[in-house]
C-alpha positions in Angstrom: 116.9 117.6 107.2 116.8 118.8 103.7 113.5 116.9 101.8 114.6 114.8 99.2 113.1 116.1 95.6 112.5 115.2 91.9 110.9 117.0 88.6 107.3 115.6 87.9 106.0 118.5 85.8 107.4 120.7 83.1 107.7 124.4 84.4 106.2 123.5 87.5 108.2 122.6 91.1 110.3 119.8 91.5 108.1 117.8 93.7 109.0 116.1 97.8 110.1 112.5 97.5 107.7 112.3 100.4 104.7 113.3 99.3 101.1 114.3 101.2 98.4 111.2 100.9 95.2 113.6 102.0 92.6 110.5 101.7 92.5 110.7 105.7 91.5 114.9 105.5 87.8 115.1 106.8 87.7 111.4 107.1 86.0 109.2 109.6 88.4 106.8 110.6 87.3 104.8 113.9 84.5 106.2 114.6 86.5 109.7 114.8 86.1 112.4 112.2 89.2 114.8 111.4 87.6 118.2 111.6 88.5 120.9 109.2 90.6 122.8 112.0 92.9 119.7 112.2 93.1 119.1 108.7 94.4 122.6 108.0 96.9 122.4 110.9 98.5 118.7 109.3 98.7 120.0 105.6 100.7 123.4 107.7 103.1 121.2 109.6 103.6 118.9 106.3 104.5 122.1 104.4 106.7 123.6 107.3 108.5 120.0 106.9 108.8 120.5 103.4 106.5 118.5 101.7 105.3 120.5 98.9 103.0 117.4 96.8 99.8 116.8 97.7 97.6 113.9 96.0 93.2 113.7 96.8 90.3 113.6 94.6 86.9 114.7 94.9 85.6 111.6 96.3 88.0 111.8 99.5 85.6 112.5 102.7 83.0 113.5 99.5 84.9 116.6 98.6 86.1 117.2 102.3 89.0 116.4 101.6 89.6 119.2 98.1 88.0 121.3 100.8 90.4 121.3 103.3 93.2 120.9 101.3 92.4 124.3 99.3 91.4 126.4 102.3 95.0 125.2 104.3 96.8 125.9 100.8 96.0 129.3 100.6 99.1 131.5 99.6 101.4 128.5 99.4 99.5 127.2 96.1 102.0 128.2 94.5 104.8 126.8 95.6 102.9 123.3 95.8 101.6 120.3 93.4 98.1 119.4 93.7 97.5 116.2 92.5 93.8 115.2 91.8 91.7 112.5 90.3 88.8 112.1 87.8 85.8 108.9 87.6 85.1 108.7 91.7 83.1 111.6 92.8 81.8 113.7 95.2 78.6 112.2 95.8 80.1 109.0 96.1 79.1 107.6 92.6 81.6 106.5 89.9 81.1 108.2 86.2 84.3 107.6 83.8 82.1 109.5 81.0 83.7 111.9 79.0 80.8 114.6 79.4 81.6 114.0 83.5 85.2 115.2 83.0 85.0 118.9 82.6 82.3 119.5 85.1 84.5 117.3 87.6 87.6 119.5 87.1 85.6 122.5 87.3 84.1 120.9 91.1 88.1 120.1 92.3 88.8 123.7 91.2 86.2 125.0 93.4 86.9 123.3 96.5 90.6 123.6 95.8 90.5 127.4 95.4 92.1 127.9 92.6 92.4 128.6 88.5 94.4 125.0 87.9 95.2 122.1 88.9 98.9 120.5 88.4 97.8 116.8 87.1 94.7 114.9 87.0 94.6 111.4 86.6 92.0 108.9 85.8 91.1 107.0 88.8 91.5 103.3 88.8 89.3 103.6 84.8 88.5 100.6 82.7 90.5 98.8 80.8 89.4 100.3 77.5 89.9 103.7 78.9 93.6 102.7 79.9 94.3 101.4 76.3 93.2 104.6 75.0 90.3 103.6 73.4 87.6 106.0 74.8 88.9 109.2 74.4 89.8 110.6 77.8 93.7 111.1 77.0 92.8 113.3 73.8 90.1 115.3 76.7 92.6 115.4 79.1 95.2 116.6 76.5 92.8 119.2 75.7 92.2 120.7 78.9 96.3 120.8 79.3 96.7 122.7 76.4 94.3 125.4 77.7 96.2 125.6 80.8 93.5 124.0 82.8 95.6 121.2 83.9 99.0 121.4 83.6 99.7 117.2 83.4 97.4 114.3 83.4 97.5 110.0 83.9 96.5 107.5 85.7 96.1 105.7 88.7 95.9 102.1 88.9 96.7 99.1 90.7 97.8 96.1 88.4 100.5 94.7 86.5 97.7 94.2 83.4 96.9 97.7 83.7 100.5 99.0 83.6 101.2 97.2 80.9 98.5 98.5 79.2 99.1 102.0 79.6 102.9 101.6 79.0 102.1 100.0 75.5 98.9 102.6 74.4 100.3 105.5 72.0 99.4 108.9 74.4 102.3 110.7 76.2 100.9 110.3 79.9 103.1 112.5 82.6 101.9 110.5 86.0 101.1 107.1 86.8 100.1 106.7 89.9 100.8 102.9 91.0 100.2 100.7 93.9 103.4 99.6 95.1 105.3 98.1 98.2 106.7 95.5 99.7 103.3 93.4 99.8 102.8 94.1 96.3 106.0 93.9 94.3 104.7 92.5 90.9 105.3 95.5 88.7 109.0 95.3 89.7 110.6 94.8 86.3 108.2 97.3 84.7 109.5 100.3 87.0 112.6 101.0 85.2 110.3 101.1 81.4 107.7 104.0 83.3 111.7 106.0 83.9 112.6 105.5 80.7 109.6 106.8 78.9 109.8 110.1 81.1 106.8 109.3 83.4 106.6 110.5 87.0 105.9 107.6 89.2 103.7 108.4 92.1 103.7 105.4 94.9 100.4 104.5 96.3 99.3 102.5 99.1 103.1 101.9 100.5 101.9 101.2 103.8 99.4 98.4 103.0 97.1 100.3 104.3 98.7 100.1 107.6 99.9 96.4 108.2 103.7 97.5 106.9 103.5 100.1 110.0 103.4 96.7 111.7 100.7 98.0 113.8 98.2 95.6 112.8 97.9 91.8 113.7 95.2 88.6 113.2 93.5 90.6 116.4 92.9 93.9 115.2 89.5 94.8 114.5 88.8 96.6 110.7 85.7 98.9 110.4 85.7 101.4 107.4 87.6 100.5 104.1 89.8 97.9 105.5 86.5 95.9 106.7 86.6 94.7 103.4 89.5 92.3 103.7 88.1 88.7 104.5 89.5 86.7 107.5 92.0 84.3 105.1 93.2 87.8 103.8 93.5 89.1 107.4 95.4 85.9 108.5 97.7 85.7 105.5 98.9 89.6 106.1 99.1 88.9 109.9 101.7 86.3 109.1 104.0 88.2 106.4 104.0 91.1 108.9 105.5 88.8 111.6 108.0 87.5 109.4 109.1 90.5 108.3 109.6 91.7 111.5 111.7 88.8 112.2 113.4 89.5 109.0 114.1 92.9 110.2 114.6 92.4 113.6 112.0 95.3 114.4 108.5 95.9 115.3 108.2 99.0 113.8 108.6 98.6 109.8 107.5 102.0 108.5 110.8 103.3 107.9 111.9 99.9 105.9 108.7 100.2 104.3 109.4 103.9 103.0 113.0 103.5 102.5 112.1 100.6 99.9 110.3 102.9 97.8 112.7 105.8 97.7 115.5 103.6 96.9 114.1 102.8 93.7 115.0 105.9 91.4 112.1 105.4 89.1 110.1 107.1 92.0 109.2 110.4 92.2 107.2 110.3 95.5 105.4 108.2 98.0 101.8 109.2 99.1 101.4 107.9 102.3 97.5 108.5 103.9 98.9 111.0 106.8 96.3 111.5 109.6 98.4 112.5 112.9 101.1 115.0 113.6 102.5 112.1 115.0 102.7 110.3 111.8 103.6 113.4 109.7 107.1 113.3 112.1 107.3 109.6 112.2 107.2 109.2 108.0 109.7 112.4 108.0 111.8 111.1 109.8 112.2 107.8 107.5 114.1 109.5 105.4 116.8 109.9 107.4 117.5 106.2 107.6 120.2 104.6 105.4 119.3 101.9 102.9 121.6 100.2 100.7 120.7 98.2 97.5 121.5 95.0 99.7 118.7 95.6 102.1 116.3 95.9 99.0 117.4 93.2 97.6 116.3 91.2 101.1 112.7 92.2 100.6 112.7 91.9 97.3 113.4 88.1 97.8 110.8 88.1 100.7 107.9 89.3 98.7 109.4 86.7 95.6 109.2 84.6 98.7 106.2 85.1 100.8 103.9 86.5 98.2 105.7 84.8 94.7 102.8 85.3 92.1 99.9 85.3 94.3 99.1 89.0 95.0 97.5 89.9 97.5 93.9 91.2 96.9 94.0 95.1 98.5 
């Protein structure tokens, strides 16, 4: 299979639809930690399969992740995109303030082993920073100019903060936006981030898991996803089995994949990729065939199922 491709930076490589989510590098996930050894043999097989865009940031594993991520890279760095992130840190503390940006680059740099970085974005900011009301954009402009960074934007999560950044005055190159079948509320805003000439970046497309199908009411959460309460466990629980009756399959990552990439406004889906075994399973996703019919199915179910009642992440 040939991997699927799209521009996301001037005079740098078009990027791999399917792109390298490297929150799980060094990560404890279970009660199991990925050691650096397995780390730097995923991010090999995901390059030997063609993926060639990375996304982290240096609060991943608390730098672990930049870490792994640069050593593995070595003498391929140049025929990848490293995408990382600015306002969550190493030590675990959050610090949107402009005299935090340089030094943060300068730490990513480090641990990524190397002179620049492709694009940096602003990681899930304040609404006054998104608006373009604090200065960041003209910082982050700065540091593009000197070749520091070759693109910049943001990541976010809502359809008040897309809206925002679509209507404040600074040419952006990413947004990177939390979108899947769950989640479906920035539909009719996809098309405007195209127009304008912004590389869309898909985040969270698994649900963090439950659109693997994996999951159910009975599944016990530690880590991140112990945050979801039990109404939020049930109500997820229930799409997922509905879905899979709409689908007439327990194993939804494929449908969940092919959604995104059948969208053209996307450039490429970050899934969190921990196992060889996942690397294959989400490669192999783009083989299947999906039509604008099937989309339009699960858009309905989320306009459905979910209406205007997001779910909280």
């Amino acid at each position: 299979m040939t991997m699927q491709t799209k521009p996301y930076l001037k005079d740098r490589p078009p990027v791999s639809r399917l792109g390298f989510g490297a929150w799980p590098l060094g990560n404890t996930v279970r009660g199991e930690t990925m050691t650096e050894r397995e780390g730097t043999a995923l991010v090999h097989a995901a390059l030997e399969a063609g993926i060639n865009f990375f996304d982290t940031a240096p609060n991943y594993a608390l730098g672990r992740s930049e870490t792994i991520l640069g050593e593995a890279l070595g003498s391929a760095r140049d025929r990848v995109v490293i995408n990382t992130k600015f306002g969550h840190h190493a030590d675990d503390l959050q610090d949107f303030s402009l005299a935090a940006l340089l030094p943060s680059i300068e730490g990513s740099l480090k641990r990524l082993r190397t002179d620049y970085v492709d694009s940096v974005l602003l990681h899930n900011p304040g609404m006054d920073t998104l608006a373009g009301n604090t200065g960041h954009y003209e910082a982050l402009q700065k540091l593009k100019d000197s070749g520091t960074i070759r693109g910049f934007g943001v990541s976010i999560d809502t359809r008040d903060e897309l809206l925002t950044v679509l209507k404040q005055p600074h040419p952006i190159d990413a947004i990177e936006l939390l979108y899947n079948i769950y989640a479906q509320t920035t539909r009719d805003l996809l098309d405007a981030i195209h127009a304008a000439g912004i590389a869309l970046i898909i985040k969270v497309p698994l649900d963090s898991g439950w659109l693997t199908g994996k999951f159910t009411e009975d599944t016990v959460f530690t880590g991140i996803r112990a945050r979801w309460q039990e109404s939020d466990i049930a109500r997820r629980a229930k799409l997922t089995r509905d879905l899979k009756t709409l689908l007439s399959t327990d194993n939804l990552t494929p449908y969940a994949l092919g959604f995104l990439w059948s969208y053209e406004a996307v450039t490429t889906v970050i899934p969190g990729i921990r196992t060889p075994a996942q690397l294959r399973e989400h490669t192999r996703a783009m083989e299947m065939s999906f039509d604008a019919a099937l989309r339009k199915r699960l858009e309905d179910f989320h306009d459905t199922h979910v209406g205007t009642d997001p779910l909280p992440w």
